[in-house]
N, C-alpha and C positions, 0 to 999 in steps of 0.2 A: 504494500500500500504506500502512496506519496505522499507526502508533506509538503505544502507550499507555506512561507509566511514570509513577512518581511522587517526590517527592523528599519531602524533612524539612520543613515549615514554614519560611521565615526573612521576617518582616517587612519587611528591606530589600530583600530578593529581587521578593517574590510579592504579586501583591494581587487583593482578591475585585471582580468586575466584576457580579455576579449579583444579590447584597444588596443593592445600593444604586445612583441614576440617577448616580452620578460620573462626569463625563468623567474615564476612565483607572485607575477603579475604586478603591478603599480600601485600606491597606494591613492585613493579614490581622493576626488577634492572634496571638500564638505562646500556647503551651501554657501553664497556670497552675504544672505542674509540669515539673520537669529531668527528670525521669524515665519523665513521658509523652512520647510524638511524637505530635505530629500534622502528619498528609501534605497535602501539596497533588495532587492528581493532574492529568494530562494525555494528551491525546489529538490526536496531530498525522494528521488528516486534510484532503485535500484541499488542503493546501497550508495550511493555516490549522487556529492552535494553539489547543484549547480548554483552560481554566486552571480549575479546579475548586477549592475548599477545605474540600467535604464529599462525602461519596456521597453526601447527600441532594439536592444540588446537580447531582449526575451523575443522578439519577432525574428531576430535575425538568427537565433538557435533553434527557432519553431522551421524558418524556413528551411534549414540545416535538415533538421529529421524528417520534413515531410518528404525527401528524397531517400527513394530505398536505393538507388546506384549514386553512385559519389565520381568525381575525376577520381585518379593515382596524387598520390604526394609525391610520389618520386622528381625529379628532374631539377626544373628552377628552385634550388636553394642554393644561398648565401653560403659563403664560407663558414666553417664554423656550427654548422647545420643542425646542431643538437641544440642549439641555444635561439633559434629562429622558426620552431618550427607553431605554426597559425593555431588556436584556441580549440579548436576541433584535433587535431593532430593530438591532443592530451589527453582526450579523454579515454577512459578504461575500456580493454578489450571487451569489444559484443555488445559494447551497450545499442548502436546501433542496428542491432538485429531484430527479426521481424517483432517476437512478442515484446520485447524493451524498450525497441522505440515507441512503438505503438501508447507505452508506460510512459514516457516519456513526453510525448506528444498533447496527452492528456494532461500531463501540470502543467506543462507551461500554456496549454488554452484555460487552466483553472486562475494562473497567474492575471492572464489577462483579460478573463469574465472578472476576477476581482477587482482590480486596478490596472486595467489598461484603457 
């Protein structure tokens, strides 16, 4: 079963894996004002926690899995290639497979029937 929820933004907490080829991803900016929140959201499927820091980010993972064929990773990579490889390239073996994605699929439309 999944879990979706989302918390406050906090910089020391949370960081963006999706923006950018960081090993361990960047740490998130907080809000320009006190008075805005801005959320990080999440979605604990399959055993493995996905960390979000926009719905635009949760649309562009949805669009990720609604694809059951993918390109190859192989080829155009940067030097150094263990340390550049794109947000999708990290995630755990199979989750992409038919009944997991399918798992998968499902929080993040729960993500964004709640807060999208």
């Amino acid at each position: 079963m999944s879990k979706v929820w989302r918390e406050v933004a906090d910089p020391k907490k949370h960081s963006d894996f999706m923006s950018s080829f960081t090993e361990g991803g960047v740490p998130i900016t907080a809000a320009r004002d006190n008075l805005l929140e801005k959320w990080v959201y999440f979605a604990n499927v399959c055993n493995f926690t996905f960390q979000f820091q926009s719905i635009e980010q949760v649309k562009d993972c949805k669009a990720y899995f609604e694809k059951k064929i993918h390109p190859s990773t192989r080829g155009n990579h940067p030097l150094f290639e263990h340390y550049w490889h794109p947000w999708y390239c990290k995630l755990p073996k199979g989750i992409n497979k038919d009944a997991r994605r399918v798992k998968v699929l499902k929080a993040l439309q729960e993500i964004l029937d709640k807060w999208g």
